[in-house]
N, C-alpha and C positions, 0 to 999 in steps of 0.2 A: 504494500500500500504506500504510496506517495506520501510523501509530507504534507503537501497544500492538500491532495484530497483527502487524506486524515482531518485536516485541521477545516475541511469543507469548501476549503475556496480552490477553483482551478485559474491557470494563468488565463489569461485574456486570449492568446494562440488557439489553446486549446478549448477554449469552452464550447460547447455545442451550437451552431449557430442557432437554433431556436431559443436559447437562453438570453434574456433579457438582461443587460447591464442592473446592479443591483444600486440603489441609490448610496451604501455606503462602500461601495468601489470610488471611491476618491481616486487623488492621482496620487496622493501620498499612499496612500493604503497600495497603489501599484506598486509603487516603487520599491517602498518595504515588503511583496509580495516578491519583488526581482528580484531583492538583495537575499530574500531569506531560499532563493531557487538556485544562488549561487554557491550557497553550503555543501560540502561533501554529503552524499547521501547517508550515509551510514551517521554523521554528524547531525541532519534533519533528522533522521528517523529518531536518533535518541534525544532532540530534543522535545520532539512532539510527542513522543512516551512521556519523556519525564513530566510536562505543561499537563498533558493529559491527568496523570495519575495526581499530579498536585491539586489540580482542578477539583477529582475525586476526593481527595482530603479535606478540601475545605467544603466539600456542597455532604458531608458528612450528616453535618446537622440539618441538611437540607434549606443549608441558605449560604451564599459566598458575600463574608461581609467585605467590604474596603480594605481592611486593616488585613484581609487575608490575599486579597488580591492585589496590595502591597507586597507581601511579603512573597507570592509566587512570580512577581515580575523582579524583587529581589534576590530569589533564587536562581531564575534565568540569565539575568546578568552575570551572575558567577559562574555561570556556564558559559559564559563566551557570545552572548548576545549581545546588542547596544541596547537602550534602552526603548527605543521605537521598538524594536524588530520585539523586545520581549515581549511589551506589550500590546505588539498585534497577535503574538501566540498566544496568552495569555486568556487575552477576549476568546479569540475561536477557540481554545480549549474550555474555556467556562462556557461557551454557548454548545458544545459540542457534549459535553458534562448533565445542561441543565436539559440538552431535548433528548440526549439518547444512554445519558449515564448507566442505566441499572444493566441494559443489552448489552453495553460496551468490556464495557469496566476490568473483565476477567480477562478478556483477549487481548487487550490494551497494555494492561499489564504482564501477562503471560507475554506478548511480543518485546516487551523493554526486556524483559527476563531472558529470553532466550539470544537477547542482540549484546548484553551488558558483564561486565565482568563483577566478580564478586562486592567489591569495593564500589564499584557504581551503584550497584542494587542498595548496598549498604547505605552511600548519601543520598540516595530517593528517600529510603525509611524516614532520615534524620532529615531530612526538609521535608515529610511528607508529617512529623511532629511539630516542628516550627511552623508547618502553616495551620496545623491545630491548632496550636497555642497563640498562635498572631494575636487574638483576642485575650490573652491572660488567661485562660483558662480550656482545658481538653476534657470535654463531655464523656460519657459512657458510649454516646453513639460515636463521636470519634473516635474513641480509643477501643472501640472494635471495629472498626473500619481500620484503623492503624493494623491492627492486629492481624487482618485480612489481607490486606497490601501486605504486610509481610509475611505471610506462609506463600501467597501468589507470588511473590517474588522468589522464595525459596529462601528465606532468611530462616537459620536456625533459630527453637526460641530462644536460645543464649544469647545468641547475638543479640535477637530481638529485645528481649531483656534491657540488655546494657541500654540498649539507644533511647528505649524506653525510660531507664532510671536518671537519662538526662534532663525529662523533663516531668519527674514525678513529683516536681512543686507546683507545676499545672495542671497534673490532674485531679479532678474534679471526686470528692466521694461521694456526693449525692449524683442519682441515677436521671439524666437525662436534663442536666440543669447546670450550668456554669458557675463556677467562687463567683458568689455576691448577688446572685439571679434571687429571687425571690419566688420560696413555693416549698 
């Protein structure tokens, strides 16, 4: 699967001529579409895994606040994106997340898995808890969704563990309710 058709957009070349220009096909929006078709493939494909599966992280609690979609265009940047280009993966991975997340999800991740090395799998986990905790706080339904991504990745629970115990001042004891939520 392509990058941009993962991520839902096709280049302009190629789009089917019956397809109608879409009104947020800007020129910018092309350009950061050209830039991000100039990547090595094997480089798009693991970033549009990685976008993907963060995406999954945050819409956990079934909603992707700011402060998380902050934190998943800050994780792309440390992957080697500029800041435009993250944040157009970003978006079409949350929009990609919010209409087909629950059908996707397993093969999404199962393909980062089988494209990634140990150590790659590993910093998804650990940015896929960062952008739980974006908000101060990682709910029950995150941190089994966490828990999820990492057996689908194939992380031991050991390992799992550890990555986990980085951010057990943010996890949450009450069931399904964030530190400080009221209920």
């Amino acid at each position: 699967m392509s990058f941009l058709r993962f991520l839902g957009v096709q280049p302009a070349a190629s789009a089917p001529a019956e397809r109608p220009q879409l009104e947020s096909e800007t020129e910018a929006v092309r350009r950061i579409v050209a830039r991000l078709e100039t990547l090595p493939p094997d480089t798009a494909r693991s970033l549009a895994g990685m976008a993907y599966v963060l995406a999954r992280a945050a819409n956990a609690d079934m909603t992707i606040s700011d402060v998380e979609t902050a934190a998943m265009v800050q994780e792309l940047t440390g992957s080697g994106l500029d800041e435009a280009q993250a944040i157009l993966v970003v978006e079409m991975a949350k929009l990609q997340e919010l209409t087909i997340g629950g059908t996707s999800d397993y093969l999404v991740t199962r393909e980062f898995r089988e494209h990634s090395t140990v150590e790659q799998r590993m910093a998804l986990l650990r940015a896929c808890y960062h952008i739980a905790a974006a908000d101060d706080a990682i709910t029950s339904m995150e941190n089994s969704t966490l828990v999820e991504i990492a057996s689908e990745l194939d992380i031991s629970r050991e390992e799992a563990a550890q990555i986990r115990a980085e951010f057990a001042s943010k996890i949450s004891a009450r069931f399904g309710f964030s530190a400080g939520a009221g209920g």
